[in-house]
C-alpha positions, 0 to 999 in steps of 0.5 A, a space after each residue: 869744584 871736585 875733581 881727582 887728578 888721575 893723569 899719572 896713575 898706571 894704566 892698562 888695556 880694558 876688557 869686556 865693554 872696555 875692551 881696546 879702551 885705556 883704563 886705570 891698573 889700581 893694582 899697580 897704583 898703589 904707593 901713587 898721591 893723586 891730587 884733588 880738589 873738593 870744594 875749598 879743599 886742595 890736597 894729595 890721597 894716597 892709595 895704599 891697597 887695593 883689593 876685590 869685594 863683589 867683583 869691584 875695585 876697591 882701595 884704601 886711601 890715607 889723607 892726613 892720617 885717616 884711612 878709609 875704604 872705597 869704592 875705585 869708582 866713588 874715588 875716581 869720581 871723588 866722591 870723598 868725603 867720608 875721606 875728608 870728614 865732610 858733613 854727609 848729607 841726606 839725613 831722615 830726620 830733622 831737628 826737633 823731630 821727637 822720635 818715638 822708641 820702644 824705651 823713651 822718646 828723644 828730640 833730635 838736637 843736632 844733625 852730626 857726622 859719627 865715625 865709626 871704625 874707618 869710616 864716617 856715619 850720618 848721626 845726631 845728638 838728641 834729648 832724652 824727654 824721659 830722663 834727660 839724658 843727652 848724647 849721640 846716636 848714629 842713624 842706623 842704629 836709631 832707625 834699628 829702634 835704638 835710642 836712650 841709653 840711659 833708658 834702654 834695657 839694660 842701661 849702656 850710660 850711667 846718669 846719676 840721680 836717675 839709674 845709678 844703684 844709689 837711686 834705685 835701691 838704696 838699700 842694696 848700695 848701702 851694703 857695698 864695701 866701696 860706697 862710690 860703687 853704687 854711682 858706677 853701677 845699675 841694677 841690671 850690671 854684669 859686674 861682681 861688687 863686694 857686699 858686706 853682710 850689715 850683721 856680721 860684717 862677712 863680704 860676699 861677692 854679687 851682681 846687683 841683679 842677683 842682689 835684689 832678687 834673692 837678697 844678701 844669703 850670708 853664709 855666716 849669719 844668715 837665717 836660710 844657712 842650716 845648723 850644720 852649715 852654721 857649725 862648719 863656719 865657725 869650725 873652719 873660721 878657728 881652724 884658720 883655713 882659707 876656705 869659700 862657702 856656697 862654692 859653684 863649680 860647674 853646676 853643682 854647689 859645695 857647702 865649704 870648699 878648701 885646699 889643703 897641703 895642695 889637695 882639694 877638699 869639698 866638706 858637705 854638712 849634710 842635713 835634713 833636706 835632701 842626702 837620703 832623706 825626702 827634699 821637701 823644697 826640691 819634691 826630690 825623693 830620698 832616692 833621688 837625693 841619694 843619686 844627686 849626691 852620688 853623681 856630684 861626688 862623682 863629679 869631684 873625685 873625677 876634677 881631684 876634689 876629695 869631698 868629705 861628708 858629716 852627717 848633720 841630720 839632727 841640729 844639734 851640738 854634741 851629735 854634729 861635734 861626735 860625727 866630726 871627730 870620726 870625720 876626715 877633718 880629724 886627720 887632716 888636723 887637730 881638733 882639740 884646739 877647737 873651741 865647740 862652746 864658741 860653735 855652739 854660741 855662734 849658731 845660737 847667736 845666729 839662731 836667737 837673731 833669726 826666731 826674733 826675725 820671724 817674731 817681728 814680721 808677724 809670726 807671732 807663734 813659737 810652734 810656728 816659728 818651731 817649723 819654719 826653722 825645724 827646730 823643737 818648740 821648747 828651743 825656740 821658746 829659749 830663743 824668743 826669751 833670750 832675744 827678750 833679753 837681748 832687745 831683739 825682739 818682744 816675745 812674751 807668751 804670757 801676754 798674747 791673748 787667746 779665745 776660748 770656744 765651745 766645740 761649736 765654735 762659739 766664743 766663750 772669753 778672751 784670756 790674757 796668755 796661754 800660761 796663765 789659762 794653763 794655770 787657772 783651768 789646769 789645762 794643758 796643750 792650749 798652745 798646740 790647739 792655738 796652732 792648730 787651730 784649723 784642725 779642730 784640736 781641743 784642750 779641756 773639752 774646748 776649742 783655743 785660738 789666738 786673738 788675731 787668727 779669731 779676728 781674721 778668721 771669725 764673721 763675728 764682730 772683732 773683740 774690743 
């Protein structure tokens, strides 16, 4: 049986349809218990509002420390369960139904009752036959299109030993200051984590997203940081300032931010891409360049940022030291306590570590390297021979073997390296002919190439 004792709740005259009838003042009812009685339950709601939506009555009802919202007419007619908590019925789907979603298909377990803020929602547990997972989803949001959430995307439940970060790129999780991190996360998280540079140690903050895209860029040792920005580190670092490298503040990037007797300092170490000069990776011209930076110096002054400029133009020791002397960073503080032999070994340490780098992946020339890092073939050279040394890598031009050819492309005889040809045939320039190789370059009337660049290019048969 279900029924709502409403005897003794207010009344008033009706209108309209209902007019000269005896009707309900919900208005008037509230702070009224009205028994009930719903199947095995027997008990006393208590209407505590009342308001209007869409031209109806509508209350709120409290039973046993629950509130819900409802219809006057539904209440009146008791129909309570959301009230009561009772099983909703109608449900779409049956159990073992496999409901096939965008993400991963999942078997209905069980038919369940979710609340869902005030109220009381159709629902179900279900299987996961992708991952595995099990939990709860209401039916709306299942017949929305929603499912899994271990597998939707981006992940809403972490299930360890499928989608945690530990799983999906250990490498990445392996760089996390606190290692647990990596089974609290996924790859698609919003969360900043601290990384830790494997080289130098320097803890930099990401999301894992960005992580995987681009890597880990140290500021401090990384081989995409230029020689100026190298030399700043190091400065900054014996200077014993607090200072945030790569700093982004409203869409403009800062090489070194810091503060400083309470003013706010931006130190650009301008290089060779872009402050003037032709930006080679953005296709800026120099006059491009040149109003980028005006424009964000613009910018910093207008937010109280005083920026401070050292031209960095040539990656080299002595002209980066000379223009920071007559820079503002010699007011601001004394730079005879600066150590520039330990600038100059840092970067060296950085640049050796990264030529060795380039070696090891493949680029097995020194010129070539010489550009990619914009630096002079001979210090690359120096580079390669020390990372000999070092146990870095295993450079040794003297054993990279070459082909001499005719002007007509025909092979005349593999040499054991380029030194000892040099030598032997009093030739000079056959490492810049191996380099350039596809512009028909010479050296002692002859064309010079390396072997693997002969073997990859040539239609002959390869060289045994």
């Amino acid at each position: 049986m279900k029924k709502v004792f409403l005897e003794e709740l207010p009344k008033k005259m009706g209108f309209g349809a209902n007019a000269n009838k005896e009707c309900i003042d919900w208005n008037k009812s509230v702070g009224y218990k009205v028994k009930f009685m719903y199947d095995d339950i027997e008990g006393e709601a208590e209407i505590i509002n009342q308001y209007k939506k869409s031209g109806q009555n509508y209350l709120e009802v409290e039973y046993n420390d629950r509130i819900v919202h409802i219809n006057a007419y539904a209440f009146s007619t008791c129909t309570i369960g959301n009230l009561l908590s009772k099983v909703v019925t109608g449900y779409r789907h049956n159990i073992g139904d496999i409901i096939n979603l965008k993400f991963s298909d999942i078997q209905i377990l069980e038919k369940i009752k979710i609340p869902n803020g005030k109220n009381i929602v159709k629902g179900y547990t279900y299987k996961c036959t992708k991952c595995g997972n099990e939990d709860k989803v209401r039916e709306n949001d299942l017949n929305s299109g929603k499912g899994c959430n271990v597998c939707c995307v981006p992940s809403k439940k972490i299930l360890i030993g499928y989608n945690d970060l530990w799983t999906t790129h250990p490498n990445i999780a392996k760089l996390l200051k606190d290692p647990q991190e990596g089974y609290e996360i996924t790859q698609g998280s919003d969360k900043y984590k601290t990384y830790i540079c494997q080289d130098c140690g320097y803890e930099k903050s990401y999301v894992p997203h960005n992580l995987i895209v681009f890597g880990f860029i140290c500021p401090r040792c990384g081989d995409k940081i230029s020689f100026g920005n190298k030399v700043g580190f190091s400065l900054l670092e014996q200077l014993g300032v607090d200072f945030i490298p790569e700093y982004n503040f409203h869409d403009y990037r800062f090489d070194f931010y810091f503060e400083f007797n309470n003013v706010k300092y931006d130190l650009e170490m301008d290089g060779r891409l872009g402050h003037g000069n032709t930006n080679t990776l953005t296709k800026q011209s120099a006059q491009e360049t040149k109003e980028y930076d005006e424009i964000r110096d613009a910018f910093s002054n207008e937010k109280g940022i005083e920026v401070i400029r050292i031209d960095c133009l040539k990656s080299n020791m002595d002209f980066i030291k000379d223009n920071i002397m007559q820079s503002k960073l010699n007011d601001l503080f004394d730079l005879s306590i600066i150590d520039w032999g330990k600038c100059e070994e840092y970067v060296n340490k950085v640049l050796i570590k990264t030529a060795c780098d380039h070696w090891n992946s493949g680029i097995k020339s020194s010129p070539k390297i010489a550009k990619i890092m914009e630096l002079a073939n001979t210090t690359v050279v120096s580079y390669l021979n020390k990372g000999v040394e070092l146990g870095l890598c295993d450079y040794n031009k003297n054993r990279r073997k070459i082909i001499q050819l005719s002007k007509d492309n025909e092979f005349i005889k593999e040499w054991d390296g380029i030194a000892q040809t040099e030598r032997e045939l009093d030739i000079n320039n056959i490492s810049y002919c191996c380099w350039k190789h596809n512009n028909d370059k010479t050296a002692g009337g002859f064309k010079w190439m390396y072997k693997e660049d002969y073997e990859a290019m040539s239609s002959q048969p390869r060289i045994n």
